[in-house]
N, C-alpha and C positions, 0 to 999 in steps of 0.2 A: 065197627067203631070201637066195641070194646077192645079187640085184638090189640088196636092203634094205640088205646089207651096204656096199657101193659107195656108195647114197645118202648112207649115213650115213657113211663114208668124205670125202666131197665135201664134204657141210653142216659138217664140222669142218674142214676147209680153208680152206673160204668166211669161215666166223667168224674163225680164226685171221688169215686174212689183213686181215677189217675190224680188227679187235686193233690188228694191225702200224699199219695204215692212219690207226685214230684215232689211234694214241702217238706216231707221225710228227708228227701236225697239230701235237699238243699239246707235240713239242718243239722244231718251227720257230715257230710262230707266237708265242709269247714274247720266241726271239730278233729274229725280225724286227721285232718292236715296239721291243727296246731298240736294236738297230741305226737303224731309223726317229728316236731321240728320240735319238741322239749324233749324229746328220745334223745334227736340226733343232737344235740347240748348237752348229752351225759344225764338226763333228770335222771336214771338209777343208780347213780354213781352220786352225783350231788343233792337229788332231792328225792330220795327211797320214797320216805311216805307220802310223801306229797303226789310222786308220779304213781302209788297205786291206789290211792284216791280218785286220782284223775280220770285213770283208770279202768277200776272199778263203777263207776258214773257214767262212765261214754258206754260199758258194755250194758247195762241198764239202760241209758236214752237208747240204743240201738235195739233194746229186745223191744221196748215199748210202741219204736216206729215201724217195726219186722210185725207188731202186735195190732195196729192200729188202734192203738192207745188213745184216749179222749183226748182233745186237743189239748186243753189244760195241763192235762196231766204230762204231757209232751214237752208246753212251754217250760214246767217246773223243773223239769228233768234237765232240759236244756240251758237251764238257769245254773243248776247245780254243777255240771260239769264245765260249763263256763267258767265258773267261778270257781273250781277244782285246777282246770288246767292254767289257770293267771295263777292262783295259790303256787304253783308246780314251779311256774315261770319266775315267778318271785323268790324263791326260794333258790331256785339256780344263781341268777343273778349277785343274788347275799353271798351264796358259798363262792363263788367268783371273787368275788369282790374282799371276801372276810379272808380269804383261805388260797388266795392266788399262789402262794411262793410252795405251801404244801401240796400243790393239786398239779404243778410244772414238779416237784420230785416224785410224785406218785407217777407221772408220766415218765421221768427218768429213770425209776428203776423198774419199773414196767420193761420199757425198752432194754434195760441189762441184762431182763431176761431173769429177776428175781424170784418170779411166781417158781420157778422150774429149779433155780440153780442155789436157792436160797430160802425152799418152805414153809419154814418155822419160822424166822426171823421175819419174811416175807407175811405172815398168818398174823403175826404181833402189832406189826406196822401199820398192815392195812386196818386190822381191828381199831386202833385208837384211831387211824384216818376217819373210820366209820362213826366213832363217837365224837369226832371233831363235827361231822357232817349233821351229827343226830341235834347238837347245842346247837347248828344255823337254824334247824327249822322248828325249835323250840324255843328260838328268838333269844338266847341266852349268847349273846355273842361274845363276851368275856370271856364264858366259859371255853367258847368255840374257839378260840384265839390261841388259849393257854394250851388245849388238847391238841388244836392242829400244831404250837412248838412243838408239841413231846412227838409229833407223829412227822414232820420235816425232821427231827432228827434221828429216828427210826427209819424214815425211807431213804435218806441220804444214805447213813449205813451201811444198810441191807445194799442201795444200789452199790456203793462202791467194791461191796464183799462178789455181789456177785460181777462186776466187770473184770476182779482179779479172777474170778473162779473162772471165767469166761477166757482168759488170755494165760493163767498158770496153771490150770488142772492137769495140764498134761506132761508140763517139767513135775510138777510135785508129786504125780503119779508115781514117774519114771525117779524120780528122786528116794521116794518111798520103797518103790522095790529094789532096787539099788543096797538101802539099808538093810534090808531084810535080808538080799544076796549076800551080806558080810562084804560086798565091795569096798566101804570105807577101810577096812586090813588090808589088802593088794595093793586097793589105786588113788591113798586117800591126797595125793596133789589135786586128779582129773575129777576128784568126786568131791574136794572141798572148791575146782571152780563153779562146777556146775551148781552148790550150792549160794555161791558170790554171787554167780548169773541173776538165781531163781529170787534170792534179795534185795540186789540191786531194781529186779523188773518188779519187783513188790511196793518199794519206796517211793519208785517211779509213779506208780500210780496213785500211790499215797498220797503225794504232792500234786499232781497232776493227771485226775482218772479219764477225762478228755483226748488226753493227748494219746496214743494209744502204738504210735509208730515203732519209739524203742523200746517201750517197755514187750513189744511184742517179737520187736529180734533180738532183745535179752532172755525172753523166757523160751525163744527157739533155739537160742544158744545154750538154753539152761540146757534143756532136754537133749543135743544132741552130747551135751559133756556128759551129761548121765549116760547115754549108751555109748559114748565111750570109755566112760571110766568103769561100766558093766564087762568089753569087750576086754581092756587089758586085764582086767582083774580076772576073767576067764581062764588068762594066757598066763599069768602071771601062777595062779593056783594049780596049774597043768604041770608046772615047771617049774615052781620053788617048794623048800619043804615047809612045815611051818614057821620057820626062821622070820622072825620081821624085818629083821635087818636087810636081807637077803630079796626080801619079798620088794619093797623099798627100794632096794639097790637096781631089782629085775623092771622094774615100773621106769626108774632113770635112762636106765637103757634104752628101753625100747622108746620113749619119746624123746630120748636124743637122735635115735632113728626115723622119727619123725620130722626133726625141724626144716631138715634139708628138703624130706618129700616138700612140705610144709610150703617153704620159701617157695621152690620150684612152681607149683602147680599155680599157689596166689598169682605168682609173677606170669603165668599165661591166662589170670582171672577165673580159675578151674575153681570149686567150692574144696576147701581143707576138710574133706568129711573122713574119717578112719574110724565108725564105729563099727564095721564090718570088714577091717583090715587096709590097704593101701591098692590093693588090683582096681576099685572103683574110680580111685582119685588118680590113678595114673593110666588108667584107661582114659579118661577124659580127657586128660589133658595131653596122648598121646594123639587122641582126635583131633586137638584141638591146636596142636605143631602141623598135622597133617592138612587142618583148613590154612593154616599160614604161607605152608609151604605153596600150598596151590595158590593161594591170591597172589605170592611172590611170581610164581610162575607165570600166572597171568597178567602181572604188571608187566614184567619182563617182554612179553609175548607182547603186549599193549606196545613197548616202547620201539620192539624191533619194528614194529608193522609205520608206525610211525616213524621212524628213522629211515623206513624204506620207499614211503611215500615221499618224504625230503629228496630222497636220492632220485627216484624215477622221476619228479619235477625238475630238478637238475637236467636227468639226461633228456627228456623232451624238450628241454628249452634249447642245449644244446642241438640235439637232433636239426631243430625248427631253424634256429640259425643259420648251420650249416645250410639247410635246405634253402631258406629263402636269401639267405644274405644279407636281411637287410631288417629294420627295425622293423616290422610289420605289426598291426595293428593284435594281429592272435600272441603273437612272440613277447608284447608289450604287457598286452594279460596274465598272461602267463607267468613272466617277473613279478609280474605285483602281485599274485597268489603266492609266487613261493616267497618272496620278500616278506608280505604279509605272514604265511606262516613261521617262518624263522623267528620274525619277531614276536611275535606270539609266545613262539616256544620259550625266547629268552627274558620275556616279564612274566610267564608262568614260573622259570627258574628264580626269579627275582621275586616273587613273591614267598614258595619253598623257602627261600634262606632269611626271609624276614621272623618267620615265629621258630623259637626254640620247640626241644622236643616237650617241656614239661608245658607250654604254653596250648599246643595243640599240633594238627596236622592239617597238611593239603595235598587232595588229591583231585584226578580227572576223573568223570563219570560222562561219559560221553563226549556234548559239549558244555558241559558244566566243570565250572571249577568251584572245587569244596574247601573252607577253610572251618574245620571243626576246631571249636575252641573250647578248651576246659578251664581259660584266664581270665573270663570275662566273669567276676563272683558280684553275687548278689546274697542280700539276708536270707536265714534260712527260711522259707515259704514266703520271702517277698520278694518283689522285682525294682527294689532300688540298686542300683551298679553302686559297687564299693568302688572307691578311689583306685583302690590299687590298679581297677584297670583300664586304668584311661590312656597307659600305655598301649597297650594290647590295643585298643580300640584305635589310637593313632596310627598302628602299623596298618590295621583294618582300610585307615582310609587311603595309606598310600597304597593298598593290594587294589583300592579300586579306583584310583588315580593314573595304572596304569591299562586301563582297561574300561575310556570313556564311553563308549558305545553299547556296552554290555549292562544288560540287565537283572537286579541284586534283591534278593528273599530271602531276609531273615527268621531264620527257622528257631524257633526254641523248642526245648527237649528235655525233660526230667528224668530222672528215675521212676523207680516202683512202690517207694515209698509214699502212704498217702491214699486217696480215693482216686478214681480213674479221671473224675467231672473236674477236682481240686485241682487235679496235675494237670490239665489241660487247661484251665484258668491262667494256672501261675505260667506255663511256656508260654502261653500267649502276650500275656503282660510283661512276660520279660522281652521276647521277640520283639514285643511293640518299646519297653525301653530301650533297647537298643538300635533300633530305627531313629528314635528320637532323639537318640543323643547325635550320631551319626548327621543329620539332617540339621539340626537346630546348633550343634556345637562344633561340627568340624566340615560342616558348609558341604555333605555331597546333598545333589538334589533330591529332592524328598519324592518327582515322577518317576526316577527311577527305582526305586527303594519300596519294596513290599514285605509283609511281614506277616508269620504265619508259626502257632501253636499246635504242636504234634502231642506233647503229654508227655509219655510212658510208650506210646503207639511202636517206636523207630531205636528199640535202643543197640548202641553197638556191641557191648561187654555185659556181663553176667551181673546182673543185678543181686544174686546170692554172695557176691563179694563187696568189701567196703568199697577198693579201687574199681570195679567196675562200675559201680554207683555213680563213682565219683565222675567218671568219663562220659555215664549218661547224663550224668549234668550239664549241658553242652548247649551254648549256640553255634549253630552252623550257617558261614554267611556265605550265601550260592552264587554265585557268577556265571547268567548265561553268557557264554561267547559265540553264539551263533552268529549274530549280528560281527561280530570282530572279525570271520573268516571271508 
C-alpha cells in the first residue's frame, strides 16, 4: 500500500511537471515568433534599442522557463517582454512612417554598392541615418525629421558617387594611367576623346543615375579610346623624335589610316576596335565576308533547286500528257501544283519589291516567308508606332493580301540594351502593337494573326555596333505558306 502511495506520489509530479513544461512552450514560442517578425521589419536597423530590450527580456523569460521559475515570476517576465517587443513594434512603425523618403535612399545606396565602393562617405551617412533613428525612439520627432534631411542627402550622394564609381572606374583607371604614360604628348586628339567619353558618361548620370544604358556605352567607349590613345602613343614614341609637331603629324596619319579600316568593317557591323592594332578588326570582319559569302551561296543553291523543281514539274506534266493524251484526273493535279507554285513564286517576287533596302528585307526560310522590318519605329522603351510607319505597315498589309490562306506571327525583337525581363516586355508589347494596328486599322483578320516577344534572344547583327543595334530593333512579320502549297 505504501509502495502505491509513492507511485502515485511521483505520477503527480511527473504530470505536474509536463503542465509547467507545456505552458512554458506555449509562452515562449509566441514571443519568439513576434520577436522573429520585428527582425524581419529591420527593428536593428529602425528600432536598435528597442529591439535589444526586447531582446534582452525574451532571453531572460526563456532562462526562467528552462529554470522552472515560480509561476509569477514567469507571468512578470512575460509581461515584460510583451510589452518590450510592442515598444520594438511601435517604434518601427514611427521610423516608417517619420523617415520613409530616407530609409528608400538608405536602401538605394545600399544597392549601389556604397558600403564597398564609397566607405567614408558611406560611414558619414549612415552615422547621422543612425542618429535620425535614435530622435524616433526618443520621441523627439522634430529632431528626427531634421536629422533624417541631413542624412537623405548624405545617402543620396554617396549613392550616386558610388553608381558612377560602379560604371566609370575603369575608363578613369585607364584614363589615369594613360596620364601618367605621357600619352596626352603622342595621342592627345584619342586621349582628349576618351576624356569627352568619360564626361559625357559622368553628366549622364548626373542628370539621370537610373538610367544606366548610355552612360555605360559612354564609359566603354571611354576606356577603349584610352587604350587606344595608349597603343598609338606607343607607336607614335617608337617612331618620332621628341618633335611635337612631328609627333602630332605621326598620330594624323595613322588614323587617317584608320578611317577607311574604320568605314569598312562598321559597314559588315564588325566592332571599330584598334587598340591592339587592325589584324583583330580585319580579322573579323574577313570572317564575317566569308559568313556572307556562304549564305549567298546558299541562297543561290536554295534558288537553283527550286528552279529545278519548276522544271521537272514542267517535264512530268508533259511526260503525263504525251502518255495519257488526254485531260486526266492525275495530269489535272499536277497543273494545279505547278500553277500553284509559279504563282506563289511571283507574289513572293511582288512582295521582295514592295519594301526598299533601308526599310527591311524578305526572305524564305523553309515554308516561311520573312519580312524583317527596321520601318516600323516606335518611342524609345515604348511600344506606341510612330506615324512615320503606317506606311510600312500598309505595304505589310498588301504582303498579306496576297497570300489569303497563310498564316502570320508577329515577332518583336530588340537589342541588348536594357535588362534581359525589360526587353522581353517591350518586343512583346510592340509584337502586340503591331497586331493591333494590322487587325483593328487595316481590316486583316485578327484569327489569323499571332503575336509573339523574343527580347534580345534572336538578334541578327552585332549588338557592339550602333547600326547593328539598330537592325536588331526589328519586327519580323512571318508568313506560313504551307497551307498556300
Amino acid at each position: 500500500m505504501q509502495i502505491y502511495r509513492f507511485l502515485s506520489i511521483g505520477a503527480a509530479l511527473l504530470f505536474t511537471g509536463m503542465v509547467l513544461a507545456q505552458s512554458g512552450n506555449d509562452v515562449v514560442a509566441p514571443l519568439r515568433s513576434s520577436l522573429d517578425q520585428a527582425k524581419a521589419a529591420r527593428a536593428e536597423l529602425l528600432a536598435p534599442r528597442a529591439y535589444v530590450s526586447a531582446n534582452d527580456a525574451f532571453k531572460a523569460l526563456e532562462k526562467d522557463v528552462a529554470g522552472n521559475a515560480k509561476p509569477e515570476r514567469q507571468q512578470k517576465k512575460q509581461a515584460e517582454t510583451q510589452q518590450a517587443i510592442t515598444k520594438t513594434e511601435q517604434v518601427i512603425a514611427q521610423s516608417n512612417k517619420t523617415l520613409q523618403t530616407v530609409i528608400k535612399a538608405y536602401d538605394d545606396a545600399l544597392s549601389a554598392g556604397a558600403p564597398t565602393l564609397q566607405s567614408e562617405a558611406w560611414n558619414k551617412a549612415e552615422q547621422r541615418f543612425k542618429q535620425a533613428v535614435a530622435e524616433v525612439e526618443g520621441n523627439d520627432l522634430d529632431d528626427a525629421r531634421s536629422k533624417g534631411a541631413e542624412a537623405e542627402v548624405l545617402l543620396r550622394d554617396v549613392e550616386l558617387q558610388a553608381i558612377k564609381d560602379g560604371v566609370l572606374n575603369e575608363a578613369r583607371d585607364l584614363i589615369a594611367k594613360a596620364q601618367t604614360a605621357r600619352v596626352p604628348e603622342y595621342a592627345p586628339r584619342s586621349f582628349a576623346v576618351a576624356q569627352q567619353q568619360l564626361t559625357l558618361a559622368d553628366q549622364h548620370l548626373t542628370r539621370s543615375r537610373y538610367e544606366l544604358a548610355e552612360p555605360k556605352r559612354l564609359a566603354t567607349q571611354a576606356a577603349y579610346e584610352a587604350k587606344h590613345a595608349q597603343y598609338l602613343a606607343r607607336l607614335i614614341e617608337q617612331a618620332q623624335s621628341k618633335d611635337g609637331q612631328k609627333q602630332q603629324l605621326a598620330e594624323q596619319q595613322l588614323l587617317a589610316i584608320e578611317d577607311p579600316i574604320r568605314q569598312l568593317v562598321q559597314e559588315l557591323e564588325v566592332p571599330a576596335v584598334f587598340d591592339q592594332g587592325y589584324s583583330a578588326a580585319l580579322s573579323e570582319a574577313r570572317s564575317k565576308v566569308q559568313q556572307q559569302q556562304q549564305a549567298l551561296i546558299t541562297a543561290r543553291q536554295t534558288n537553283r533547286d527550286y528552279e529545278q523543281d519548276i522544271a521537272d514539274l514542267k517535264r512530268e506534266g508533259t511526260e503525263l500528257k504525251s502518255r495519257l493524251g488526254g485531260e486526266s484526273e492525275e495530269r489535272q493535279t499536277l497543273l494545279k501544283r505547278l500553277s500553284a507554285q509559279e504563282r506563289q513564286r511571283e507574289n513572293i517576287a511582288k512582295v521582295e519589291a514592295l519594301f526598299s533596302a533601308d526599310q527591311g528585307r524578305v526572305f524564305r526560310q523553309g515554308t516561311q516567308l520573312i519580312m524583317s522590318l527596321n520601318a516600323i519605329n516606335f518611342r524609345s522603351g515604348k511600344s506606341t508606332i510612330e506615324p512615320s510607319s503606317f506606311p510600312v505597315l500598309a505595304k505589310v498589309k498588301e504582303a498579306i493580301a496576297l497570300f489569303p490562306a497563310a498564316n502570320i506571327t508577329i515577332e518583336g525583337h530588340t537589342d541588348s540594351e536594357g535588362s534581359d525581363s525589360a526587353n522581353l516586355l517591350l518586343s512583346q508589347d510592340r509584337a502586340d502593337a503591331v497586331r493591333q494596328y494590322l487587325t483593328s486599322n487595316l481590316g486583316v483578320s485578327a484569327e489569323k494573326v499571332g503575336s509573339v516577344g523574343y527580347g534580345e534572344s534572336k538578334p541578327i547583327a552585332n549588338n557592339e555596333t550602333e547600326s547593328g543595334r539598330a537592325r536588331n530593333r526589328r519586327i519580323d512579320v512571318v508568313m506560313d505558306l504551307s497551307a498556300t502549297q
